[in-house]
Backbone as CSV, one residue per row, in Angstrom:
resi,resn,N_x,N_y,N_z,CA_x,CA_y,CA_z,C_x,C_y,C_z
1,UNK,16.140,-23.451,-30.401,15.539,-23.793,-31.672,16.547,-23.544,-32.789
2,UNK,16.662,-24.283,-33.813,17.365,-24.228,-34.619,17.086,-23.495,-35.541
3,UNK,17.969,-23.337,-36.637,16.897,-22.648,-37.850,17.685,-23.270,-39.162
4,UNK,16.882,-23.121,-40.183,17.412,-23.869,-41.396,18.341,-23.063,-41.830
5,UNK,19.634,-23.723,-42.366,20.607,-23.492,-43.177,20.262,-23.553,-44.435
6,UNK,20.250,-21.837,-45.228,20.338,-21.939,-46.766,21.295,-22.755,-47.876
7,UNK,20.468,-23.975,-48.546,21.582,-24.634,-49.275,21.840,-24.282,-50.557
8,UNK,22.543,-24.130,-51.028,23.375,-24.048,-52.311,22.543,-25.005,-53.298
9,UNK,22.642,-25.183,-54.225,22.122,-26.291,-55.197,23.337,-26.354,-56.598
10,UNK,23.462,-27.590,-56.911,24.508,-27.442,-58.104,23.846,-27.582,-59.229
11,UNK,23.688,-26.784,-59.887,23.116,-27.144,-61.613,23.937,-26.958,-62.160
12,UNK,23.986,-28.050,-63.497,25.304,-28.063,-65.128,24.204,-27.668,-66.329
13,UNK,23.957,-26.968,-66.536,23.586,-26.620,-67.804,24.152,-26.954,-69.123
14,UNK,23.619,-27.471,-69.932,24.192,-27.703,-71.675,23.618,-26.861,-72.336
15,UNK,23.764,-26.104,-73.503,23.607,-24.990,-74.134,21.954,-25.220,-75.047
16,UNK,21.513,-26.939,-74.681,20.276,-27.062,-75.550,19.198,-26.769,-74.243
17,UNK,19.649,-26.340,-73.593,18.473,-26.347,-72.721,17.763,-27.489,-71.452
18,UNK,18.779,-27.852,-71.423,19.255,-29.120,-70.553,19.929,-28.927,-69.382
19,UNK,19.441,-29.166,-68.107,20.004,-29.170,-67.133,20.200,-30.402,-66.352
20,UNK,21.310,-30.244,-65.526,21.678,-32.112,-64.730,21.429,-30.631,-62.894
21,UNK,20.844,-31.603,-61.936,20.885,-30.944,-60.485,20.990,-31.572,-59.905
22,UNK,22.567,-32.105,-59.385,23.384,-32.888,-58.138,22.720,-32.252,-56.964
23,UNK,21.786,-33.311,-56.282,21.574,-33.182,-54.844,22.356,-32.997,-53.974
24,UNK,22.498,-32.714,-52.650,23.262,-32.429,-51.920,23.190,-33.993,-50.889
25,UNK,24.402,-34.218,-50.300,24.487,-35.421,-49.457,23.217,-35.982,-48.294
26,UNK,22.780,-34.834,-47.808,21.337,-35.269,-46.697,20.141,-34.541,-47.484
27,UNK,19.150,-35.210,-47.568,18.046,-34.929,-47.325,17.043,-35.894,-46.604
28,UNK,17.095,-34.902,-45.472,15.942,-35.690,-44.483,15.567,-34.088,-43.556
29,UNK,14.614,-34.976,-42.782,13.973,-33.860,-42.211,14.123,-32.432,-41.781
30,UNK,15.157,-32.175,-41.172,15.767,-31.235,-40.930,16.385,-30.351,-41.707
31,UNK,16.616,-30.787,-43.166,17.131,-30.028,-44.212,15.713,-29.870,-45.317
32,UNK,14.455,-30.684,-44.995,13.686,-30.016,-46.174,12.897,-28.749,-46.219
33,UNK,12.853,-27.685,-44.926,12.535,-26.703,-45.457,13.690,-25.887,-46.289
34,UNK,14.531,-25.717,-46.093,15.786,-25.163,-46.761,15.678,-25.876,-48.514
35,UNK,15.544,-26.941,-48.363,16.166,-28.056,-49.624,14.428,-27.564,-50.760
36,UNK,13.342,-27.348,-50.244,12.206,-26.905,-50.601,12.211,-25.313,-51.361
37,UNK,13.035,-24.552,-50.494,13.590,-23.257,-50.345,14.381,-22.870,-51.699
38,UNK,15.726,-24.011,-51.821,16.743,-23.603,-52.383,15.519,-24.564,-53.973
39,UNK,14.837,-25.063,-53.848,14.423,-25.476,-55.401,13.859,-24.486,-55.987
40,UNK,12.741,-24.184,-55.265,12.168,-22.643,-55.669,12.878,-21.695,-56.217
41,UNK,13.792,-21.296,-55.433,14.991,-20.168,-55.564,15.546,-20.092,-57.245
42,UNK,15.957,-22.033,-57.054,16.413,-22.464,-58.434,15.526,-22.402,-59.779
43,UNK,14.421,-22.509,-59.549,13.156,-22.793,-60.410,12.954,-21.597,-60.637
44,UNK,13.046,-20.429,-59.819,12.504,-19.110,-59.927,13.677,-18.934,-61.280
45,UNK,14.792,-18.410,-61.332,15.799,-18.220,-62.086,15.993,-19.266,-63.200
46,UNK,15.679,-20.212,-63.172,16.637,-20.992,-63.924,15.268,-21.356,-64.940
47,UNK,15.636,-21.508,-66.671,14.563,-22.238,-67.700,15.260,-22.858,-68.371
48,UNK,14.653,-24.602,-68.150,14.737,-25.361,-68.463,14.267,-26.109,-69.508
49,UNK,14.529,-26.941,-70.056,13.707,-27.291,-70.876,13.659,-28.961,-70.281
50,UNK,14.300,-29.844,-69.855,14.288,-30.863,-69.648,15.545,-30.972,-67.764
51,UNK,14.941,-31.748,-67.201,16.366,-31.499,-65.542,16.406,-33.292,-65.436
52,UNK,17.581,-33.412,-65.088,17.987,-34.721,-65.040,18.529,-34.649,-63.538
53,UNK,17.741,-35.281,-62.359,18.338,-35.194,-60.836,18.969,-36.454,-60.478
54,UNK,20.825,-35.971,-60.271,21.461,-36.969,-59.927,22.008,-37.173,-58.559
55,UNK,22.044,-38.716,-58.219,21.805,-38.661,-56.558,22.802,-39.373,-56.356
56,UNK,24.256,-38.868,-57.086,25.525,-39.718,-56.646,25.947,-39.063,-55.406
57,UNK,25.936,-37.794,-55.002,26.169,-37.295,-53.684,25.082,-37.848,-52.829
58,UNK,24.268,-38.270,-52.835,22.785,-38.271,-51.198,23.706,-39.662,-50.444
59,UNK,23.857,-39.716,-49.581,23.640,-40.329,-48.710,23.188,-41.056,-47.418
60,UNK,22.112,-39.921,-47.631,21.126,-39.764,-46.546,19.576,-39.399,-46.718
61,UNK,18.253,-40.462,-46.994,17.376,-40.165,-47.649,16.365,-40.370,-46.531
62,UNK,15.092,-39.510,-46.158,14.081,-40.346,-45.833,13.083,-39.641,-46.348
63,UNK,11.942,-39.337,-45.890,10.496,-39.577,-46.616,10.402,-37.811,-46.245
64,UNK,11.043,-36.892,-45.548,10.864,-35.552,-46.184,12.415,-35.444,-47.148
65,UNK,12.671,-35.805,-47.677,13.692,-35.740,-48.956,12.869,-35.723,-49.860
66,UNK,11.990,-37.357,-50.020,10.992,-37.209,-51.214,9.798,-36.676,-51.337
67,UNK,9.321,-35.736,-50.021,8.796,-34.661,-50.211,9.319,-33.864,-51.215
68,UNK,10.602,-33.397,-50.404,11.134,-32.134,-51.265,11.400,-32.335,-52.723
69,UNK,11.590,-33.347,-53.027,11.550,-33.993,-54.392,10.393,-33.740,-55.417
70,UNK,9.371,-33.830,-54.319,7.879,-34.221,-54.912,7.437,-32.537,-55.337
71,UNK,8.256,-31.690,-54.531,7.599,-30.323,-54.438,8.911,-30.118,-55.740
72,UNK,9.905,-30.096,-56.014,10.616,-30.100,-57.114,9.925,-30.405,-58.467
73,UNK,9.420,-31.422,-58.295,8.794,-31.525,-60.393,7.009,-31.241,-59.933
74,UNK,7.002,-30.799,-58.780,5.643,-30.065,-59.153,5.697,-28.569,-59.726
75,UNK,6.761,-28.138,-59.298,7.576,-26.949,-59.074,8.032,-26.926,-61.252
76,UNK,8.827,-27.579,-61.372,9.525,-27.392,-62.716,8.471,-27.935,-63.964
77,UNK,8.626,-26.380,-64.833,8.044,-26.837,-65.525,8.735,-26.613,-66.934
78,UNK,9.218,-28.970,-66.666,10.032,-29.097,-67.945,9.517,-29.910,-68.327
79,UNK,9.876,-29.941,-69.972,9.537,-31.186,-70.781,9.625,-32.682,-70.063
80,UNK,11.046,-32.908,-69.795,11.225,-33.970,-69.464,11.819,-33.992,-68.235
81,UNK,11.597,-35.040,-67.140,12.061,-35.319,-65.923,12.674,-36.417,-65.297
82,UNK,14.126,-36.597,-65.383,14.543,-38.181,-65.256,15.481,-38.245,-63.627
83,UNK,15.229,-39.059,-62.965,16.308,-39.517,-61.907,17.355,-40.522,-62.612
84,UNK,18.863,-39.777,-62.119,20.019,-40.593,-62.379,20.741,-41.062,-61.003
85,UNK,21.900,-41.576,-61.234,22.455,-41.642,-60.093,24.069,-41.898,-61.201
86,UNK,24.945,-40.463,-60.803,25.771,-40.844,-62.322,26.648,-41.449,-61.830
87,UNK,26.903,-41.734,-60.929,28.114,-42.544,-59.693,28.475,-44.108,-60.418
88,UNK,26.708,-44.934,-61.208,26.789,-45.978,-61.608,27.229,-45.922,-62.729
């Protein structure tokens, strides 16, 4: 049996209270208890006022990614909530 690998998460903070959170390259099944894990972790510590999630790193998406997604802005409680992809 395997067990989940704790992931890292990257947040950029701007001094107004603004955060950007580069996903990590996979999210799919096998990484969303961890990826569920490490938002919390992030959410616990971190106040936001607005998070902008950019998905120029994912390259690997399926339907527990946007779970973990889904448990992310149920999770944050910010003003505003935008998906980017800053790659474009």
């Amino acid at each position: 049996m395997s067990h989940p690998v704790a992931l890292r998460l990257d947040i950029q903070r701007a001094g107004d209270g603004n955060a950007v959170l580069k996903l990590p390259a996979r999210m799919e099944i096998q990484d969303a208890q961890a990826l569920i894990e490490a938002f919390r972790k992030l959410l616990a510590r971190e106040k936001m006022k607005a998070l902008q999630v950019d998905f120029a790193q994912v390259v690997s998406f399926d339907s527990a990614g946007a779970a973990s997604l889904l448990e992310l802005m149920r999770g944050a409680k910010v003003s505003y909530f935008n998906f980017a992809n800053s790659s474009l």
